[in-house]
PyMOL commands that place a pseudoatom at each C-alpha (Angstrom):
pseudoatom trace, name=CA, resn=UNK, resi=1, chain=A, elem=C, hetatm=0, pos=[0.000, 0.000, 0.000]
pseudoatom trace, name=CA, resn=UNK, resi=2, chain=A, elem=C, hetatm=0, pos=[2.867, 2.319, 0.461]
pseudoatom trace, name=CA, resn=UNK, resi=3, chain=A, elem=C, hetatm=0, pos=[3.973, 2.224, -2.945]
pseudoatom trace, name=CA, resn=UNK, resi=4, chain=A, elem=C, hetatm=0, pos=[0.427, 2.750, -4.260]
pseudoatom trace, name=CA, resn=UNK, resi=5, chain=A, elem=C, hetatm=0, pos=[-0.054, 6.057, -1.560]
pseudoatom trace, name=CA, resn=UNK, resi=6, chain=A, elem=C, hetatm=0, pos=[3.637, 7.133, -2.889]
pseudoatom trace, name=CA, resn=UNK, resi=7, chain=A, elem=C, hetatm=0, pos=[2.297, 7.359, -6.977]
pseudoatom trace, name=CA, resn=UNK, resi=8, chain=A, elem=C, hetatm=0, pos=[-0.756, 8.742, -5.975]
pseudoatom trace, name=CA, resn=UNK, resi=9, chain=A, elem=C, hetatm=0, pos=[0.815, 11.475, -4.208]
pseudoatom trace, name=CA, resn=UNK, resi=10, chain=A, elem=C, hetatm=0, pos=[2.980, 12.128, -6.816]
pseudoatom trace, name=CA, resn=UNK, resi=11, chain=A, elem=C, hetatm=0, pos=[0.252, 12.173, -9.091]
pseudoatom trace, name=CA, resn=UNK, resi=12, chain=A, elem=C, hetatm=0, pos=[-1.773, 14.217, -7.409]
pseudoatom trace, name=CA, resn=UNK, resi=13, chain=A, elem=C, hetatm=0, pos=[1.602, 17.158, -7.483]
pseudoatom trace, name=CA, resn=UNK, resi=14, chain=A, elem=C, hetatm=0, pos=[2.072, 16.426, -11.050]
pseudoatom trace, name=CA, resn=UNK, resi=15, chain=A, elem=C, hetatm=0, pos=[-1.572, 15.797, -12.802]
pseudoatom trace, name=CA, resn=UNK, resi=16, chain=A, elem=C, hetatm=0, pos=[-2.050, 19.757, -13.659]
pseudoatom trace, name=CA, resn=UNK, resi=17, chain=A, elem=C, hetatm=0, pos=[1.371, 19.798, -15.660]
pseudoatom trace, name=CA, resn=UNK, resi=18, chain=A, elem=C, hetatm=0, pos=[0.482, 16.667, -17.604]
pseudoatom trace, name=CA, resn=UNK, resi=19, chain=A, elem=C, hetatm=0, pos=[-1.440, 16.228, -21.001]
pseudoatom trace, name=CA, resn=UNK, resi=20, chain=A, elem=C, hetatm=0, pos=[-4.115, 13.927, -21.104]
pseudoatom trace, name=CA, resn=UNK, resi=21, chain=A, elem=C, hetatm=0, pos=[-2.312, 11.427, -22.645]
pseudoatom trace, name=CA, resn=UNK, resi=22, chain=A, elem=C, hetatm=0, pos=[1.149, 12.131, -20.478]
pseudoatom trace, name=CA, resn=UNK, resi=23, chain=A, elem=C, hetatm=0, pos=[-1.254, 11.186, -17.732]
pseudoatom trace, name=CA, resn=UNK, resi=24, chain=A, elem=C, hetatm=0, pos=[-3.302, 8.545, -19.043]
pseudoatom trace, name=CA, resn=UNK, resi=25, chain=A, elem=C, hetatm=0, pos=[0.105, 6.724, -19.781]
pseudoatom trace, name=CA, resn=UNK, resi=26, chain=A, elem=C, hetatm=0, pos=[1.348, 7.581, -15.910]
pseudoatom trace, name=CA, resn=UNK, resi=27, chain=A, elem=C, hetatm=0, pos=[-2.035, 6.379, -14.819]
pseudoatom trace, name=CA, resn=UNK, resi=28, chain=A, elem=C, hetatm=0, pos=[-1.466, 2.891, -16.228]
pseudoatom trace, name=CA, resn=UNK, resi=29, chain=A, elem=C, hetatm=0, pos=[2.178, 2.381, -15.902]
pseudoatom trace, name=CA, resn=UNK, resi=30, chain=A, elem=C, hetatm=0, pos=[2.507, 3.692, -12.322]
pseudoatom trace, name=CA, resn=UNK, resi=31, chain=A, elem=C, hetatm=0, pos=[-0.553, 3.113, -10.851]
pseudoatom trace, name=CA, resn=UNK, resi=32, chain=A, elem=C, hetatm=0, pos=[-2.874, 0.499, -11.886]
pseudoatom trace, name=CA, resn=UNK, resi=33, chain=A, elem=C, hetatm=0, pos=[-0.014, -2.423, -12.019]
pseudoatom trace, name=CA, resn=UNK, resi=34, chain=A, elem=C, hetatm=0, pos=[0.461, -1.667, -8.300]
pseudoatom trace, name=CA, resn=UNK, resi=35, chain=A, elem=C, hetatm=0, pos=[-3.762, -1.502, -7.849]
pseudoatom trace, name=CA, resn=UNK, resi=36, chain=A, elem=C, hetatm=0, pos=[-3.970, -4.908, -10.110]
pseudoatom trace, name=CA, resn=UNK, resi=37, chain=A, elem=C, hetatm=0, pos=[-0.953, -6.856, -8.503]
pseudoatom trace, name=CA, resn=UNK, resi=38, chain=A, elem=C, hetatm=0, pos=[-1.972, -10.315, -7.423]
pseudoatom trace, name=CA, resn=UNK, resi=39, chain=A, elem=C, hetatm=0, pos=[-5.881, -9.098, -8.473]
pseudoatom trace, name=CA, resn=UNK, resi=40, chain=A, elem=C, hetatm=0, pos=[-6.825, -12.761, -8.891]
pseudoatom trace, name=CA, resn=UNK, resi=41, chain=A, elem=C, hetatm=0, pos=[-6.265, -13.797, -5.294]
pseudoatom trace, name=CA, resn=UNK, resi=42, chain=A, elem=C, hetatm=0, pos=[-8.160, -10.909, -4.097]
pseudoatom trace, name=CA, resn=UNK, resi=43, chain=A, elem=C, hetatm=0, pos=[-11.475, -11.921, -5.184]
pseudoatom trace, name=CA, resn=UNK, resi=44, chain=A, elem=C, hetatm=0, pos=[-12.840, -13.890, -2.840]
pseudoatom trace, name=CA, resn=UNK, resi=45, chain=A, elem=C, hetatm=0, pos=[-11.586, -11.503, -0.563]
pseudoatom trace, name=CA, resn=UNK, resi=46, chain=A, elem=C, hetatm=0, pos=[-14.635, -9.999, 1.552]
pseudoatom trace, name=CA, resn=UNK, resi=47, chain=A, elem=C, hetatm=0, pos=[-16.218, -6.267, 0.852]
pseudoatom trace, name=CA, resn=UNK, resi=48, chain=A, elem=C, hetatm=0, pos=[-14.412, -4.809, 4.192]
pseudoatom trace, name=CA, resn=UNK, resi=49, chain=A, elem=C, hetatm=0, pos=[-10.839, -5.994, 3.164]
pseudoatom trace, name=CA, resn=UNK, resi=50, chain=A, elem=C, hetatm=0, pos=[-11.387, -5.451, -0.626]
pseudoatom trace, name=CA, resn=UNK, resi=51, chain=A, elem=C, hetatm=0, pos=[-12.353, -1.437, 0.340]
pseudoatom trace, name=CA, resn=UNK, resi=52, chain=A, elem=C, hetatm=0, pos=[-8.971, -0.392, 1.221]
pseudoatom trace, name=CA, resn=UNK, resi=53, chain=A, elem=C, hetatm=0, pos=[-7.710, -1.480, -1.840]
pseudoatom trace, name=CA, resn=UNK, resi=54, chain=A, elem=C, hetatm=0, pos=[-10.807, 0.095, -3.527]
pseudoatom trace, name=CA, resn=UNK, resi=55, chain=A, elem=C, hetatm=0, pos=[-10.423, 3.559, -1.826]
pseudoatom trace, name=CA, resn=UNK, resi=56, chain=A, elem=C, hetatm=0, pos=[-6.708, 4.344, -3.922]
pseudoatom trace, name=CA, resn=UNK, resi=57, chain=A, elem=C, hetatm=0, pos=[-8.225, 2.789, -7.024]
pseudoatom trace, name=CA, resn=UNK, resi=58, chain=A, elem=C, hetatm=0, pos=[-10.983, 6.081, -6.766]
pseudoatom trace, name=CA, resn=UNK, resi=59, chain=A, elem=C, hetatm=0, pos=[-8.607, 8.137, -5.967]
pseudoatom trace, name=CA, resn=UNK, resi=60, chain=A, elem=C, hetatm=0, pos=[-6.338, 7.910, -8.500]
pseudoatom trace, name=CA, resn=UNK, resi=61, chain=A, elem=C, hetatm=0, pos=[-9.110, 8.023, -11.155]
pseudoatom trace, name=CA, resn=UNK, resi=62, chain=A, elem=C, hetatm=0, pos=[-10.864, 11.497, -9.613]
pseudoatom trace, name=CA, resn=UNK, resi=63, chain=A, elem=C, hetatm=0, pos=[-7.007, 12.499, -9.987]
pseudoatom trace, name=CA, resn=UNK, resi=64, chain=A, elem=C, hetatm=0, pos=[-6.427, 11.384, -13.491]
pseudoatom trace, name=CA, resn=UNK, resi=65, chain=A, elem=C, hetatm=0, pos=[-9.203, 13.378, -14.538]
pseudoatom trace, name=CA, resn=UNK, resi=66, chain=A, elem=C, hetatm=0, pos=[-8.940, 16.353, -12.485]
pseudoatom trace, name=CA, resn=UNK, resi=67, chain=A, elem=C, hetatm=0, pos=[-11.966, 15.883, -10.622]
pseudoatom trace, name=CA, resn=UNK, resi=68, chain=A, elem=C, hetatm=0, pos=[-12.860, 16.930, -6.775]
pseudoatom trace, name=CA, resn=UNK, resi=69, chain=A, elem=C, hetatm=0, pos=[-13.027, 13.955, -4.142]
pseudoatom trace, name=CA, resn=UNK, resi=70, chain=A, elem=C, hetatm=0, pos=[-16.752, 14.036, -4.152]
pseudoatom trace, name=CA, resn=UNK, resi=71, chain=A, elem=C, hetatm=0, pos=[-17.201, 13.312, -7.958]
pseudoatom trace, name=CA, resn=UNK, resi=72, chain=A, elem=C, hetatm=0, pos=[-18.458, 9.734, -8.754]
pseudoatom trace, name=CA, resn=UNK, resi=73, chain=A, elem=C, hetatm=0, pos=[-15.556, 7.818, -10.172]
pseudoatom trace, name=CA, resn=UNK, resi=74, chain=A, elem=C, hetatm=0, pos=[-18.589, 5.661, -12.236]
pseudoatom trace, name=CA, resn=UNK, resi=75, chain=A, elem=C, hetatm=0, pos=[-18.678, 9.431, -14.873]
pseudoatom trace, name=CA, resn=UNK, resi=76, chain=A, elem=C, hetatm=0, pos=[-14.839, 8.748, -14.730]
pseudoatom trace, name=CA, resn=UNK, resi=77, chain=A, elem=C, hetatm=0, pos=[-14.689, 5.159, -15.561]
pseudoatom trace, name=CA, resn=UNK, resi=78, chain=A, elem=C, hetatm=0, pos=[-17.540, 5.611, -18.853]
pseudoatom trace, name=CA, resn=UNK, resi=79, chain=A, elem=C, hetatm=0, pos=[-15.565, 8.627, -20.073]
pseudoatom trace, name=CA, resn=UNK, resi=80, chain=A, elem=C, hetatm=0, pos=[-12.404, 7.297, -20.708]
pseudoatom trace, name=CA, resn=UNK, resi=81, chain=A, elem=C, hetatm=0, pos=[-13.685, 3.813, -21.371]
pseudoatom trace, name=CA, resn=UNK, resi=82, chain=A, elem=C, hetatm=0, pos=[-12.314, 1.974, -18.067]
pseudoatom trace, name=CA, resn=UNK, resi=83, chain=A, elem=C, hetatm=0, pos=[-12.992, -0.652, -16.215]
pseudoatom trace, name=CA, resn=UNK, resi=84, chain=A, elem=C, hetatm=0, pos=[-14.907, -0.486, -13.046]
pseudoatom trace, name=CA, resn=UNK, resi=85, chain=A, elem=C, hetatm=0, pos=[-12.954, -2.446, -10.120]
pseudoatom trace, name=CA, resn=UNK, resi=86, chain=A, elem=C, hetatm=0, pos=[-15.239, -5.347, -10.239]
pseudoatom trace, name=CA, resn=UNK, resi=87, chain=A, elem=C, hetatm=0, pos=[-14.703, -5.963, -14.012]
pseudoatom trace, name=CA, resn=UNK, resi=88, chain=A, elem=C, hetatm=0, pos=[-10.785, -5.074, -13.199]
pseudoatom trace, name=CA, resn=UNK, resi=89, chain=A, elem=C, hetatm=0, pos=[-11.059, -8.351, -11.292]
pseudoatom trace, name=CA, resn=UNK, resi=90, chain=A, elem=C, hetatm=0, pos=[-13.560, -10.237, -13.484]
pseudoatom trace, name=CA, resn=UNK, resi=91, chain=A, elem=C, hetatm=0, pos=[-11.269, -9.472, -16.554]
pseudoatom trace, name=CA, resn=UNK, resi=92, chain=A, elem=C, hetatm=0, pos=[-8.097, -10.375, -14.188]
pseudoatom trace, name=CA, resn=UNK, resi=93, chain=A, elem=C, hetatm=0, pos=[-9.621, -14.103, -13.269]
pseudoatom trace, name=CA, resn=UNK, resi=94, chain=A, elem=C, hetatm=0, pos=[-10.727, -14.591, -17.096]
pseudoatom trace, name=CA, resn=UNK, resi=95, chain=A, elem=C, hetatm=0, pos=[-7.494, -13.675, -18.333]
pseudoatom trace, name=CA, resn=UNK, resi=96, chain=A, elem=C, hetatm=0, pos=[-5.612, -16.124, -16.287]
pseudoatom trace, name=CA, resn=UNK, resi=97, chain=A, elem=C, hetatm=0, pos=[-8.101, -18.775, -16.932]
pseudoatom trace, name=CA, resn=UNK, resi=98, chain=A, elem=C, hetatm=0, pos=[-7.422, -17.889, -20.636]
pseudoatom trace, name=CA, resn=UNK, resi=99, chain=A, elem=C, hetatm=0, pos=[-3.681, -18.109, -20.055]
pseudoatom trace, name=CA, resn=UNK, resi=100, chain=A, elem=C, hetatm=0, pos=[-4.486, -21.706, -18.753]
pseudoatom trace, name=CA, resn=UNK, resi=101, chain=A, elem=C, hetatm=0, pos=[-6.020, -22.980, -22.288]
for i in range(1, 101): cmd.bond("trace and resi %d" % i, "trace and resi %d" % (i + 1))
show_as sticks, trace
zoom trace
């Protein structure tokens, strides 16, 4: 978790000097491999423990955007075409069943 409260910070000082797609590309390279890491265990993980994890993945979306904390991240997620954290981990467990075949 420190790692993923490090890039957020850093994204949150840096988003306004980054392009859309300078911060698109920081979004997924720094922040949702961290977010994503080990997804596949994590789902059978129960609501409480699975909200702390949850909690940074908002963040950093209101950030990449430029929106306040109160925004829904669900505007976020259809605007730019992303996946919601619960398809993030469906698409995670069918991927590695794929990678099974």
């Amino acid at each position: 978790m420190t790692v993923i409260k490090f890039n957020l910070i850093n994204f949150m000082f840096t988003r306004d000097s980054l392009s859309m797609q300078a911060a698109k590309l920081y979004f997924n390279a720094m922040n949702i491999p961290h977010l994503t890491y080990c997804l596949t265990s994590w789902a059978q993980a129960s609501t409480t423990t699975l909200k702390s994890i949850q909690s940074p993945h908002k963040q950093v979306l209101k950030t990449f955007d430029e929106k306040p904390k109160s925004y829904h991240h669900c505007n976020i997620l259809s605007k730019h075409h992303l996946l919601s954290w619960d398809n993030l981990m469906k698409f995670s467990d069918a991927s590695l069943c794929l990678q099974n075949f």
